[in-house]
Backbone of each chain as ProteinMPNN parsed JSONL, in Angstrom:
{"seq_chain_A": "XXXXXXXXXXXXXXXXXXXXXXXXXXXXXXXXXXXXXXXXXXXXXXXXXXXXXXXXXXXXXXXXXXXXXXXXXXXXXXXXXXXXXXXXXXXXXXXXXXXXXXXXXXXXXXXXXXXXXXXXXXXXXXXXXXXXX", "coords_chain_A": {"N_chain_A": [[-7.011, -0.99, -5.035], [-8.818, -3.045, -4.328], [-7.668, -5.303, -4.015], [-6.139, -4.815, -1.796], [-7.803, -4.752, -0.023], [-8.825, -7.4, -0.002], [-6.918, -9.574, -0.477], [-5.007, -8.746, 1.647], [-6.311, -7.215, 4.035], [-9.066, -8.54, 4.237], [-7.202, -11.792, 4.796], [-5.233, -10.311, 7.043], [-5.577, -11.137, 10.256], [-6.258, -9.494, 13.448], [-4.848, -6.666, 15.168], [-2.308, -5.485, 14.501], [-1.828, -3.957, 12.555], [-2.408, -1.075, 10.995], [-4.139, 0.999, 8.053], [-3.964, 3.207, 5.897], [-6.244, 4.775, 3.578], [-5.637, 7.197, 0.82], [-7.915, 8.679, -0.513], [-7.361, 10.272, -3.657], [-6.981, 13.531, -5.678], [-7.217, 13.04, -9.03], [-7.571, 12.054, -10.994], [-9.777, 14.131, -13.927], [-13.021, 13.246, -12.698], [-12.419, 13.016, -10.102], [-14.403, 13.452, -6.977], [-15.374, 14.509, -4.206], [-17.76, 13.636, -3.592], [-16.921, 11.24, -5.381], [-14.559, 9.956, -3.846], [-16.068, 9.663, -1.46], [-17.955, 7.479, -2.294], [-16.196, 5.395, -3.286], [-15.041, 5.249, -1.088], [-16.739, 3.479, 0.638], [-16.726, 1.28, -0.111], [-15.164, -0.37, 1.751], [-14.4, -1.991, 4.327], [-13.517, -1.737, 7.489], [-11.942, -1.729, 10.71], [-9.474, -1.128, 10.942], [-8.451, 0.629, 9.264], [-8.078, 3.885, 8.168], [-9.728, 6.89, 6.151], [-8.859, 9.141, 3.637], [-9.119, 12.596, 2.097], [-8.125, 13.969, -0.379], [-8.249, 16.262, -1.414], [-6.354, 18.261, -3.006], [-4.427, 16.969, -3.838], [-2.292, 17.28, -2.431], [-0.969, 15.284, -0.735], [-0.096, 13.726, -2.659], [1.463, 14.899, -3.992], [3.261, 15.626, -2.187], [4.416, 13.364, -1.52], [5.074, 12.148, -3.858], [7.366, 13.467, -4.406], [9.103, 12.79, -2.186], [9.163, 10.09, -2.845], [9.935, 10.11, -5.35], [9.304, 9.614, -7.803], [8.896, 9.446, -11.432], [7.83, 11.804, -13.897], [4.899, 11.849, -16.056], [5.11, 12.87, -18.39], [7.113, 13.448, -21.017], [9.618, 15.721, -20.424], [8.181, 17.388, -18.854], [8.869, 18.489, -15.782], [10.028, 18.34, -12.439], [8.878, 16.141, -10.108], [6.443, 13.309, -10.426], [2.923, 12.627, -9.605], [2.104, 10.675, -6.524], [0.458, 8.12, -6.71], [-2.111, 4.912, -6.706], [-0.188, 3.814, -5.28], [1.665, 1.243, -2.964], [2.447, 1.331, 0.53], [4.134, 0.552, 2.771], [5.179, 0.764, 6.315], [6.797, -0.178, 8.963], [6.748, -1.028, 12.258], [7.0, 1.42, 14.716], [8.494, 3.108, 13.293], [8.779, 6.69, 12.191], [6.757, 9.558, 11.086], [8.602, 11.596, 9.058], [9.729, 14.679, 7.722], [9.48, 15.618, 4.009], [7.846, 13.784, 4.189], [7.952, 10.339, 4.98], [9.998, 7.914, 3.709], [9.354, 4.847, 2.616], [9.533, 1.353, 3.626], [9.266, -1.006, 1.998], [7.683, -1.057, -0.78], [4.86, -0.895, -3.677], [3.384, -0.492, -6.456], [1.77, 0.381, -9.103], [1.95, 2.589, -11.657], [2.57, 4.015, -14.931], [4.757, 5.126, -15.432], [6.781, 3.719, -13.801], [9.146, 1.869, -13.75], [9.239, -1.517, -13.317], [11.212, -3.074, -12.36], [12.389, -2.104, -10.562], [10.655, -0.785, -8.65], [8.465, -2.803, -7.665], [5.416, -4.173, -9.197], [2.198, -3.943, -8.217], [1.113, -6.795, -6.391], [-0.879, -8.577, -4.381], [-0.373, -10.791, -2.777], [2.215, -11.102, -2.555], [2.514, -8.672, -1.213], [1.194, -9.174, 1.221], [2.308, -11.069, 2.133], [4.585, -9.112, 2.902], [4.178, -7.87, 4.366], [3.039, -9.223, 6.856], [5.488, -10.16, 7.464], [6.617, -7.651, 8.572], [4.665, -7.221, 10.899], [4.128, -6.704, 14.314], [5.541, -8.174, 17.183]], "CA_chain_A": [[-7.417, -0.976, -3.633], [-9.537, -3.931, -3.817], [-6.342, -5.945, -3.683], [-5.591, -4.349, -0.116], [-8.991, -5.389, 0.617], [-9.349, -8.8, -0.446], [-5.682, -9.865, -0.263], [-4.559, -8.105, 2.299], [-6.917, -7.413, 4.953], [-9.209, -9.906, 4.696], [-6.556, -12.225, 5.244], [-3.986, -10.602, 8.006], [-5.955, -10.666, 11.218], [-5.482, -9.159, 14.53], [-4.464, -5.33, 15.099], [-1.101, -4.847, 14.421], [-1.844, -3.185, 11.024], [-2.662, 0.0, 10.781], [-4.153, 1.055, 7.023], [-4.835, 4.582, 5.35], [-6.462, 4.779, 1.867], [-5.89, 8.268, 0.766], [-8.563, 9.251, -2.172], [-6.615, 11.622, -4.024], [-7.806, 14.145, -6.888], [-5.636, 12.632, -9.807], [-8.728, 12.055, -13.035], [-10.912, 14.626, -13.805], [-14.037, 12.987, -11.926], [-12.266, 12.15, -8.86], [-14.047, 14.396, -6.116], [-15.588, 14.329, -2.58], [-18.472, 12.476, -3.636], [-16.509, 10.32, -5.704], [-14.107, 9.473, -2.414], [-17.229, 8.824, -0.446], [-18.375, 5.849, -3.186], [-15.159, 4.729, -3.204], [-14.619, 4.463, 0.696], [-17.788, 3.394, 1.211], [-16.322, -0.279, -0.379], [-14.145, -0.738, 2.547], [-15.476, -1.824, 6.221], [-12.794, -2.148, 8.521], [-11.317, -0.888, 11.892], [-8.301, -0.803, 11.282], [-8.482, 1.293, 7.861], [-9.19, 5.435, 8.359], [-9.616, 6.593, 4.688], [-8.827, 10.064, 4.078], [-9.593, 12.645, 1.195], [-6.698, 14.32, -0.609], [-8.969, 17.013, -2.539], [-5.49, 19.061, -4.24], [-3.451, 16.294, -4.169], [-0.868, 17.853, -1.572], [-0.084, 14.339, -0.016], [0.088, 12.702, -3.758], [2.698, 15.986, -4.712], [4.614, 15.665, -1.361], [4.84, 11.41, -1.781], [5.564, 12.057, -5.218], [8.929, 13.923, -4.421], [9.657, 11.732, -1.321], [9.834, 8.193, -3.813], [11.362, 10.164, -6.375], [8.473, 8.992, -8.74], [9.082, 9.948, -12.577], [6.747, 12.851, -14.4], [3.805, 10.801, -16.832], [4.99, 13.222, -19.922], [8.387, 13.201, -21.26], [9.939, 17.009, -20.637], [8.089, 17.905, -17.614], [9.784, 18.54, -14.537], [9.725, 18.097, -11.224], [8.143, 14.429, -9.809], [4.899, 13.016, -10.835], [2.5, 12.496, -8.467], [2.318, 9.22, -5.889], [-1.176, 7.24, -6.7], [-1.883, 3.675, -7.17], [1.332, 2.646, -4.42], [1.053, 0.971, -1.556], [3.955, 1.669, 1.104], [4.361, -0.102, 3.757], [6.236, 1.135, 7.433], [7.183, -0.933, 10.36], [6.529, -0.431, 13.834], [8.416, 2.14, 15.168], [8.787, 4.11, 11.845], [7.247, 7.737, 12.586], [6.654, 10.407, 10.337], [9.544, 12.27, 8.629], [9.214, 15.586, 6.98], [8.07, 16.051, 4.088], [7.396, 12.153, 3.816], [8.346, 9.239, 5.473], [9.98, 6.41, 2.629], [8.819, 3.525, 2.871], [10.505, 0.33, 3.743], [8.681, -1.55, 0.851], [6.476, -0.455, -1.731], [4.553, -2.097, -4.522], [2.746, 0.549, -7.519], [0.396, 0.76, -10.481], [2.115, 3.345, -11.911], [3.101, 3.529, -15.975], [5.975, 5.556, -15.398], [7.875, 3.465, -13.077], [10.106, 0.542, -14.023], [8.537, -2.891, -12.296], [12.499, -3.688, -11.976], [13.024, -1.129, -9.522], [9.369, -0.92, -7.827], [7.391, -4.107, -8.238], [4.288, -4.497, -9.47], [1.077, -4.817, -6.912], [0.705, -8.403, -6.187], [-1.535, -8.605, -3.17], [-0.056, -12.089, -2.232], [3.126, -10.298, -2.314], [2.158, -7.491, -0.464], [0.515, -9.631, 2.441], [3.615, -11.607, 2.973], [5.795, -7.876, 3.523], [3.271, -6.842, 5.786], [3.057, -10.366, 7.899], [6.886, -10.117, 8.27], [6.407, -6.143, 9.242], [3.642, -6.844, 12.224], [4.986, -6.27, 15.643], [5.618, -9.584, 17.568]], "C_chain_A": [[-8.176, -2.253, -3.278], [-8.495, -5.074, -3.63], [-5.795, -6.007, -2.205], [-6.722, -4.917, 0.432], [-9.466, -6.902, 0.729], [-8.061, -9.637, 0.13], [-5.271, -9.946, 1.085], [-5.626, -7.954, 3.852], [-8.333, -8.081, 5.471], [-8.689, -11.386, 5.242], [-5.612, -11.997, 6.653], [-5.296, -10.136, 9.411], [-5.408, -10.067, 12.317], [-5.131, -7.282, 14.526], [-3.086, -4.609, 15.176], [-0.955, -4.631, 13.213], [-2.904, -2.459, 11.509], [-3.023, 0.369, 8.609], [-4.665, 2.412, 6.766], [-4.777, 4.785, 4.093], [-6.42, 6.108, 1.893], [-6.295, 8.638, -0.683], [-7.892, 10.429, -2.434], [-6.901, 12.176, -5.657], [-6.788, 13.899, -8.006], [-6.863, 13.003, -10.797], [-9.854, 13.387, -12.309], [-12.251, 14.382, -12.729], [-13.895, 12.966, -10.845], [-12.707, 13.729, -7.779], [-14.512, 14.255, -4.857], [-16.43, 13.091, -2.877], [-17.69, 11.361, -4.566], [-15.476, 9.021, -4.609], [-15.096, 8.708, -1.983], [-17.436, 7.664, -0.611], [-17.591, 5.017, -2.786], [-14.54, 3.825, -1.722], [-15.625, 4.003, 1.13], [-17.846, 1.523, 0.816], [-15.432, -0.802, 0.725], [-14.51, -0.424, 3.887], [-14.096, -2.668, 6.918], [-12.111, -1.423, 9.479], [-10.66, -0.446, 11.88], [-7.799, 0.361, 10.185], [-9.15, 3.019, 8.724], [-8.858, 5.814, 6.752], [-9.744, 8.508, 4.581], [-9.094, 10.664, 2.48], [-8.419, 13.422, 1.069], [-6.836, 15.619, -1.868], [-8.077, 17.965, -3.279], [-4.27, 18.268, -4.404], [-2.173, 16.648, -3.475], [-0.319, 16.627, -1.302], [0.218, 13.882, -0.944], [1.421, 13.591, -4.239], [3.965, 15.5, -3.487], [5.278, 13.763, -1.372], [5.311, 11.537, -2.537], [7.551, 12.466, -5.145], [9.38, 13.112, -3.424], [10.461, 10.198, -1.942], [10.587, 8.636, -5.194], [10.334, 9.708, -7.551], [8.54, 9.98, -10.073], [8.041, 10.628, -12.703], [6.611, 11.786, -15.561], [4.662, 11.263, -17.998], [6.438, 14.173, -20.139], [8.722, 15.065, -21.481], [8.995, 18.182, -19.751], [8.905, 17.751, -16.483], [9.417, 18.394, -12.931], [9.84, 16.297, -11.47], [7.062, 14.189, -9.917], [4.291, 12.783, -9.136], [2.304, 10.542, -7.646], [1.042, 8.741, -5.688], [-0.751, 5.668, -7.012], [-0.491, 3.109, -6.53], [0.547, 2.741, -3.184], [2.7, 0.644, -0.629], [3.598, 1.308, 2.421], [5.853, 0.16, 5.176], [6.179, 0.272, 8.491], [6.567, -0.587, 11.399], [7.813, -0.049, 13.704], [8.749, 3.315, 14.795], [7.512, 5.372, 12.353], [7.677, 8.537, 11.249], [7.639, 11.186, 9.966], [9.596, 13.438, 7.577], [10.596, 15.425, 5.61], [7.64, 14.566, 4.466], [7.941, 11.156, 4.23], [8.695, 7.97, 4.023], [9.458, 5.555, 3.171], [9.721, 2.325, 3.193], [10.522, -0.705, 2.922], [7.373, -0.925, 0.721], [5.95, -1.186, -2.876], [3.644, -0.461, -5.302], [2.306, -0.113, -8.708], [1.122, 1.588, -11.468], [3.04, 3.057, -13.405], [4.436, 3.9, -16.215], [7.34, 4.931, -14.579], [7.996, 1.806, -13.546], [9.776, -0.178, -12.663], [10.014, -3.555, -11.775], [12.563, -2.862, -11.189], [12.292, -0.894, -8.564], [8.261, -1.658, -8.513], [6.065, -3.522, -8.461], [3.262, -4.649, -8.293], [0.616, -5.861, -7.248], [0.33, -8.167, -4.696], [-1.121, -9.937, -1.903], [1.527, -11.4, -1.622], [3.276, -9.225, -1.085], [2.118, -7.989, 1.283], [1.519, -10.221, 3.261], [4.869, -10.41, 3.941], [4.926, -7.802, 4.9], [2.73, -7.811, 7.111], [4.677, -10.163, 8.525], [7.207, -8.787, 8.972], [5.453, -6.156, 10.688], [4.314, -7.199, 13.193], [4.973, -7.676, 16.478], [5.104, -9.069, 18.684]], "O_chain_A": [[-8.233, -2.596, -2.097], [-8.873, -5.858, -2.759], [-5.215, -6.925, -1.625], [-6.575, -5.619, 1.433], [-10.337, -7.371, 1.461], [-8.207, -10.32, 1.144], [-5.17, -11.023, 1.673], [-5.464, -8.831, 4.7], [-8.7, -8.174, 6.643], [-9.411, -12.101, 5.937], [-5.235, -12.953, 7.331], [-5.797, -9.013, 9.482], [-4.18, -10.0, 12.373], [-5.332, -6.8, 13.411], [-2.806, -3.535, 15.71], [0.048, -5.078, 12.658], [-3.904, -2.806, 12.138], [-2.139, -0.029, 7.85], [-5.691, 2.797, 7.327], [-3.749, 4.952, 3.437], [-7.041, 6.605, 2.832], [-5.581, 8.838, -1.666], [-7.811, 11.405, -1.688], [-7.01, 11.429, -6.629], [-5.678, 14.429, -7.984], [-7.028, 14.125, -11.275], [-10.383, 13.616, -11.221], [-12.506, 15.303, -11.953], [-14.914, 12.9, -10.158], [-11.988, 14.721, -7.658], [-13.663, 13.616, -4.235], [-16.13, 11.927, -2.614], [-18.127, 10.263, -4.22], [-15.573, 7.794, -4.576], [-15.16, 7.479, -2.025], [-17.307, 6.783, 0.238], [-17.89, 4.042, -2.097], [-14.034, 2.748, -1.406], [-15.599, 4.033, 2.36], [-18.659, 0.71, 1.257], [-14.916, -1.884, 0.445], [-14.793, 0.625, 4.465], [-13.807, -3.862, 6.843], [-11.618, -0.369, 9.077], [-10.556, 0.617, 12.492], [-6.722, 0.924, 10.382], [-10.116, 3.244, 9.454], [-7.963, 5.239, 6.133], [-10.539, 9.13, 5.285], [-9.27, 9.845, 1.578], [-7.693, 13.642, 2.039], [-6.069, 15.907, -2.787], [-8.632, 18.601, -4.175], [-3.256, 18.689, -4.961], [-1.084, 16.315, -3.944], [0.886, 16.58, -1.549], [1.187, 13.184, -0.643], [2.343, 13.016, -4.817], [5.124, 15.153, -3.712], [6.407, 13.293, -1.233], [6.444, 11.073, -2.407], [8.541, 11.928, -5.641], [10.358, 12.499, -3.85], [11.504, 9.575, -1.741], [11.398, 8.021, -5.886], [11.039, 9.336, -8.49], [8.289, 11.175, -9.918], [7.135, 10.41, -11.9], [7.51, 11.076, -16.011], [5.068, 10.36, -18.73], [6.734, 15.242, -19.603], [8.236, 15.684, -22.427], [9.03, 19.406, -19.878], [9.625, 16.759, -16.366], [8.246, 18.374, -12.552], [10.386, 15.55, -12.282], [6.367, 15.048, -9.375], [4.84, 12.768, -8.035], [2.391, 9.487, -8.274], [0.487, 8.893, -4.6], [0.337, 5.228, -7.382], [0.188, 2.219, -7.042], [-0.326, 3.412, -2.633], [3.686, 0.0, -0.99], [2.712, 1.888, 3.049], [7.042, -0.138, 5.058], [5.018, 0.089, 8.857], [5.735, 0.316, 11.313], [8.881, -0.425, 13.219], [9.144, 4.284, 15.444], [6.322, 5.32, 12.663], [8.64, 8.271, 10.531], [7.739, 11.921, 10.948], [9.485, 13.04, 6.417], [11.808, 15.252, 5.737], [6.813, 14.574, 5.377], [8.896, 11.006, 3.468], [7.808, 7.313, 3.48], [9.096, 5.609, 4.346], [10.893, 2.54, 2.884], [11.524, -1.42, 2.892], [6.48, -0.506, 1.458], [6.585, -2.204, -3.149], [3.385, 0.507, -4.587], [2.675, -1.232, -9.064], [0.795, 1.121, -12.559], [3.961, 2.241, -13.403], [5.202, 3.291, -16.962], [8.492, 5.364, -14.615], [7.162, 0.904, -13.629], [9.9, 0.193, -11.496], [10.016, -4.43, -10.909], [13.74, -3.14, -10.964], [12.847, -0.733, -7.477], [7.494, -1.378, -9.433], [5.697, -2.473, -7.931], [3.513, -5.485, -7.425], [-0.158, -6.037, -8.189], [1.112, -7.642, -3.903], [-1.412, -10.025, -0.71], [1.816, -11.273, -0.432], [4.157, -9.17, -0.227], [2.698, -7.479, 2.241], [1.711, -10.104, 4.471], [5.58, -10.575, 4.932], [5.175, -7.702, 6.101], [2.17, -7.36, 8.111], [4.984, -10.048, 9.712], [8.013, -8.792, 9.903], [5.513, -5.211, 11.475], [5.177, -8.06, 13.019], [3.973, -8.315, 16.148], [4.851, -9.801, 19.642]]}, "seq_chain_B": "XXXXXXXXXXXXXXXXXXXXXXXXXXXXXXXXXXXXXXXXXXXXXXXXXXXXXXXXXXXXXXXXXXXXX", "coords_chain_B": {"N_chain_B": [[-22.941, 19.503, 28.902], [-23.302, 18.462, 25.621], [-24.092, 15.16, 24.403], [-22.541, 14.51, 21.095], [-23.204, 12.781, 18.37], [-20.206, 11.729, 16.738], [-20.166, 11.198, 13.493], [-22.252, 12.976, 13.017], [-21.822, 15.383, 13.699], [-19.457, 15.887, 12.245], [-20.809, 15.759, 9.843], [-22.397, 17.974, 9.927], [-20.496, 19.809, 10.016], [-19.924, 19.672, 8.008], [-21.287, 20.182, 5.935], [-22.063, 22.55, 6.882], [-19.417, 23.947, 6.015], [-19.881, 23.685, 3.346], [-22.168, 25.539, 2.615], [-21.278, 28.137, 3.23], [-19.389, 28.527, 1.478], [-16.929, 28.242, 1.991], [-13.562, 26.577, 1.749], [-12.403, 23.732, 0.91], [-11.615, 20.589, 3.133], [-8.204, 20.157, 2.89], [-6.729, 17.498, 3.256], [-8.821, 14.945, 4.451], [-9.484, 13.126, 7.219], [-11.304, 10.167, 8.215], [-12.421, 7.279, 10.138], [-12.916, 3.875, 9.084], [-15.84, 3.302, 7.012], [-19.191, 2.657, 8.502], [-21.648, 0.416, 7.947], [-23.502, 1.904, 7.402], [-25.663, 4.877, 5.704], [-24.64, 6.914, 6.381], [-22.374, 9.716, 6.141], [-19.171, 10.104, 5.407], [-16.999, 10.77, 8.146], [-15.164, 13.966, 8.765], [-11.993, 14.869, 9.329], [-10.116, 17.606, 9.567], [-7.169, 18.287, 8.138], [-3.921, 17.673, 6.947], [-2.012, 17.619, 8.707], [-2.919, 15.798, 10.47], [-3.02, 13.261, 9.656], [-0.438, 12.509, 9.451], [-0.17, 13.132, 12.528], [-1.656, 10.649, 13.073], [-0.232, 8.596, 11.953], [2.041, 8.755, 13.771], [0.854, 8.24, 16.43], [0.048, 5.803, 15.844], [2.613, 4.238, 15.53], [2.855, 2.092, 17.454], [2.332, -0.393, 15.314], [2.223, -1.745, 12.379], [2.173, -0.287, 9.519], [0.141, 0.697, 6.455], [0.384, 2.347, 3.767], [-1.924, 3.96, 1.059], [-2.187, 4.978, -1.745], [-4.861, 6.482, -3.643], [-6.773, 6.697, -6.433], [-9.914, 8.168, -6.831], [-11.864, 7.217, -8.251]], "CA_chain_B": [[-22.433, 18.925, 28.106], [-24.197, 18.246, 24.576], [-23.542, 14.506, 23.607], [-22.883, 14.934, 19.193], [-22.536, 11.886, 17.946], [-19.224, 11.882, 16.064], [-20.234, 11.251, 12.294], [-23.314, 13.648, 12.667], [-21.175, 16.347, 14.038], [-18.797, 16.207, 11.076], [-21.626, 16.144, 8.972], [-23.041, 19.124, 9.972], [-19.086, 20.692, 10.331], [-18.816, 19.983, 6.197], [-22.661, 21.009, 5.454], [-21.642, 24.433, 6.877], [-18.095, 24.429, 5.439], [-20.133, 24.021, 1.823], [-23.07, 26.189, 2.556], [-20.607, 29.251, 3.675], [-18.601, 28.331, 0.573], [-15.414, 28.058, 2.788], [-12.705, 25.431, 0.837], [-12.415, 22.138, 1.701], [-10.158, 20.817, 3.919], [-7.124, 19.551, 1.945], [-6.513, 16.319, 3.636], [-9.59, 14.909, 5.542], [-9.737, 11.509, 7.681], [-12.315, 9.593, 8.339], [-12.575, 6.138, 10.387], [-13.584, 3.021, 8.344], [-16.888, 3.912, 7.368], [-19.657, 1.988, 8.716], [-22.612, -0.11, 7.595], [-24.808, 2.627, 7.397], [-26.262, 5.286, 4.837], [-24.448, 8.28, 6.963], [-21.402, 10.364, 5.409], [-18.41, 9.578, 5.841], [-17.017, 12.072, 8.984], [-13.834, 14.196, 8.25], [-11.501, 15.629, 10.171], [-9.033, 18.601, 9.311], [-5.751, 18.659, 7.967], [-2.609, 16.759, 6.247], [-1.541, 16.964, 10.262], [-4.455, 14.726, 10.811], [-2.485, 11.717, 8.893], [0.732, 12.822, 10.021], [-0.333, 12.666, 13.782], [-2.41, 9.589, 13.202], [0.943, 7.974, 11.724], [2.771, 8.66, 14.575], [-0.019, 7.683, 16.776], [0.046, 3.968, 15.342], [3.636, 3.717, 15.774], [3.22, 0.207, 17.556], [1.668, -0.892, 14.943], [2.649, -1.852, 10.669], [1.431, 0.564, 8.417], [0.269, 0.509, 5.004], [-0.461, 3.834, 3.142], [-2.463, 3.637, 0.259], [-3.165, 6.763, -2.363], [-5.445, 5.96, -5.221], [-8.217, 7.61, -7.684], [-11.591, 7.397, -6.486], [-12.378, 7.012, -10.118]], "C_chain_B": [[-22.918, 18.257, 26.837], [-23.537, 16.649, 24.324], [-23.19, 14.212, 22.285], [-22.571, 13.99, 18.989], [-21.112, 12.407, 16.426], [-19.479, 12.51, 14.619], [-21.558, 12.493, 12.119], [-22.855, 14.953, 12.985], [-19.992, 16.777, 12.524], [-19.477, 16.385, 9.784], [-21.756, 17.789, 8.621], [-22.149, 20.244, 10.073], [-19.335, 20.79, 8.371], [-20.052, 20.161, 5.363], [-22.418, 22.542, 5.613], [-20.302, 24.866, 6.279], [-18.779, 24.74, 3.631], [-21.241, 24.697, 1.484], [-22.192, 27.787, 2.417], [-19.707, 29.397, 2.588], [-16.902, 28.195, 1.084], [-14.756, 26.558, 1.585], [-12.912, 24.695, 1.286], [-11.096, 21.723, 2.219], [-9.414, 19.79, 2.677], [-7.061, 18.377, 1.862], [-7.575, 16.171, 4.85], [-9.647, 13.017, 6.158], [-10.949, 11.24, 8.075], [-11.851, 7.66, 8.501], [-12.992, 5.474, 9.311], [-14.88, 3.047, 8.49], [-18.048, 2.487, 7.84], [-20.679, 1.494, 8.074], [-23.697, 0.818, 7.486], [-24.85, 3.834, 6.343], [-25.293, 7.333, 5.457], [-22.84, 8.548, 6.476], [-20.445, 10.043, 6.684], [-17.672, 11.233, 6.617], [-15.295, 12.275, 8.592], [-13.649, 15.106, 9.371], [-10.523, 16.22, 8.955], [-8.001, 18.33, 8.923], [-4.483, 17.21, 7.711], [-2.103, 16.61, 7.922], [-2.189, 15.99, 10.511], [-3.656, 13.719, 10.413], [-1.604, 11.987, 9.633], [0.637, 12.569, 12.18], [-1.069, 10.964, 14.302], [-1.529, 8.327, 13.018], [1.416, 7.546, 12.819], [1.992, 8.234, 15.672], [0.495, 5.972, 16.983], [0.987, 3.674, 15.015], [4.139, 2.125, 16.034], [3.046, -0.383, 16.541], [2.588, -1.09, 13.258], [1.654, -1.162, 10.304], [1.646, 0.759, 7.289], [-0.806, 1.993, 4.781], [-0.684, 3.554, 1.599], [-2.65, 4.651, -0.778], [-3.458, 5.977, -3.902], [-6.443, 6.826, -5.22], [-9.195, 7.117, -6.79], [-12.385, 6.514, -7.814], [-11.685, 5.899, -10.687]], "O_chain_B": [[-22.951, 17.053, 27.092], [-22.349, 16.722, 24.007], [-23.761, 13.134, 22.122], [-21.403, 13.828, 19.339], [-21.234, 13.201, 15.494], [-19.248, 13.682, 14.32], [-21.762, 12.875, 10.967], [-23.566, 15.831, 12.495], [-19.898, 17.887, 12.001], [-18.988, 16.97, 8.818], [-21.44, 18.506, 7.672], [-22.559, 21.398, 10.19], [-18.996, 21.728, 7.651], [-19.919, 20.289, 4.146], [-22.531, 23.45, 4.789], [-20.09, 26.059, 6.061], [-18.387, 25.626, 2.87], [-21.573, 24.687, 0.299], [-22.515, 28.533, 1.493], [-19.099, 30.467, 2.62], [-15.922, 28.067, 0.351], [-15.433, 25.821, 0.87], [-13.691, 24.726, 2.239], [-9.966, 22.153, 1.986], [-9.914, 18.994, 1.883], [-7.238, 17.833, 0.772], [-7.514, 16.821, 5.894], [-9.824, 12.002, 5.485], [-11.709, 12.184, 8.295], [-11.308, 6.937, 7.666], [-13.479, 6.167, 8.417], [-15.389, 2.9, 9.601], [-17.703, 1.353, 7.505], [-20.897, 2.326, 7.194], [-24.847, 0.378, 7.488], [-23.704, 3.887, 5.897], [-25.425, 8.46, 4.979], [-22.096, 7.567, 6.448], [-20.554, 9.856, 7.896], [-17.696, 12.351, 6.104], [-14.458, 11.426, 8.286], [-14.419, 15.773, 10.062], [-10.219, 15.696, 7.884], [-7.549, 17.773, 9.924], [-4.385, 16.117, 8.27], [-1.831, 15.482, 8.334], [-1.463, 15.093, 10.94], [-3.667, 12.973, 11.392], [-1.879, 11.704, 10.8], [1.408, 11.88, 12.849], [-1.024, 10.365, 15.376], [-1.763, 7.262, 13.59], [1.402, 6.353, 13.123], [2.769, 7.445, 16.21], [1.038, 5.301, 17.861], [0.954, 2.806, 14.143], [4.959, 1.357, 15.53], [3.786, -1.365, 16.604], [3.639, -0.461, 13.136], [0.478, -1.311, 10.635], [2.758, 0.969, 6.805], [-1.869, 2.451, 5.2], [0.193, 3.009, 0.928], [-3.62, 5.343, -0.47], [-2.829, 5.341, -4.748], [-6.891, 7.526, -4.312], [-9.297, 6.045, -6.194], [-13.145, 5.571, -8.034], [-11.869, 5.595, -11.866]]}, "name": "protein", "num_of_chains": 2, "seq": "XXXXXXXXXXXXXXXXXXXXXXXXXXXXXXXXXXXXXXXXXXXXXXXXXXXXXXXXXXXXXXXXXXXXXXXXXXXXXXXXXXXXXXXXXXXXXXXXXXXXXXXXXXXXXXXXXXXXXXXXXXXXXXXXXXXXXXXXXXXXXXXXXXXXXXXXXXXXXXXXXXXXXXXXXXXXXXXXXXXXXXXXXXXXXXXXXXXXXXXXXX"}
C-alpha cells in the first residue's frame, strides 16, 4: 500500500482518481484496530478506506479474478489481498465483482507471467492512461 | 435540527454497536482519515463500496485490498 501512496498518489494529481484501500481480515492480527493504524498512514481526498472484517469482499474478488487457493488440494479460489485493480471511467459495478481492466498483485500463488508484479511506476503509468480527459 | 459532526456521529454509532455487542458491520467506509487523533468514521455495508463505485463513475478507479498487518 505504501507503493499506492508514494508512487501513485503522490505523484498523479488532480481528481480524476478515485482510490479505495480495503483492510481486509486475512493474518491472524489483522482487526479493527489494526485497520485504523493502518489507514491512519494515508491522508488523502480522494482515497475512502474501508474495513473488510470477514473478508466477504476479499472471498467475492477472489472468485471474480479467478485467484488460485495458497494450499495445494483446497478448493474453491483463494482470497483477493495484496492486488491493486484498476477501472476506467465509465466502468460500474458488476455483480458479484467488477474485473478489472488491469491489475498488478503480491500474491505467492499467482504466476507474475499472467498478473504482474506491483511496480508502482508501472501502476502510475496504467492509471495516467485510465484518467478521464 | 441537531448539527453531529460526521466522524463523531459514527463514533458514537460503533461505541454503541460494541457496547450492545451487536457484530460489526462487514464492509465499513470511511473518508481519508484526517490529521487528527479522532476514529476513523464508518459507514454500513459491502453496498457502501458498491454504490460509492458507481458513484465515481467519471472518474479512474483503483481498488486496493490488503492486511492491516
Amino acid at each position: 500500500v505504501s507503493a499506492v501512496r508514494d508512487d501513485v498518489l503522490a505523484k498523479i494529481r488532480g481528481d480524476g482518481l478515485r482510490a479505495y484501500v480495503v483492510w481486509t481480515k486475512i493474518l491472524d492480527d489483522d482487526d479493527l484496530a489494526a485497520a485504523r493504524k493502518a489507514a491512519a498512514s494515508i491522508h488523502d481526498p480522494r482515497v475512502v478506506q474501508l474495513w473488510d472484517g470477514d473478508a466477504e469482499l476479499a472471498r467475492t474478488l477472489g472468485e471474480s479474478l479467478r485467484i488460485p487457493v495458497r494450499e495445494p488440494g483446497d478448493r474453491g479460489f483463494g482470497l483477493a489481498w495484496d492486488v491493486y485493480l484498476l477501472y476506467p471511467a465509465l466502468a460500474t459495478w458488476r455483480e458479484p465483482a467488477p474485473r478489472p481492466a488491469f491489475w498488478m498483485q503480491q500474491l505467492q500463488q499467482l504466476e507474475t507471467s499472467a498478473i504482474p508484479l506491483l511496480d508502482g511506476d508501472v501502476l502510475r503509468g496504467e492509471i495516467v492512461a485510465a484518467l478521464p480527459r | 435540527v441537531v448539527n453531529v459532526r460526521p466522524l463523531a456521529l459514527a463514533a458514537a454509532l460503533l461505541a454503541a454497536c460494541a457496547s450492545s455487542g451487536a457484530s460489526a458491520p462487514r464492509v465499513a467506509a470511511a473518508p481519508a482519515a484526517a490529521a487528527t487523533s479522532d476514529p476513523i468514521p464508518l459507514e454500513t455495508g459491502f453496498p457502501a463500496l458498491r454504490a460509492r463505485f458507481d458513484a465515481d463513475a467519471a472518474r479512474a478507479r483503483l481498488l486496493v485490498l490488503a492486511s492491516p498487518t
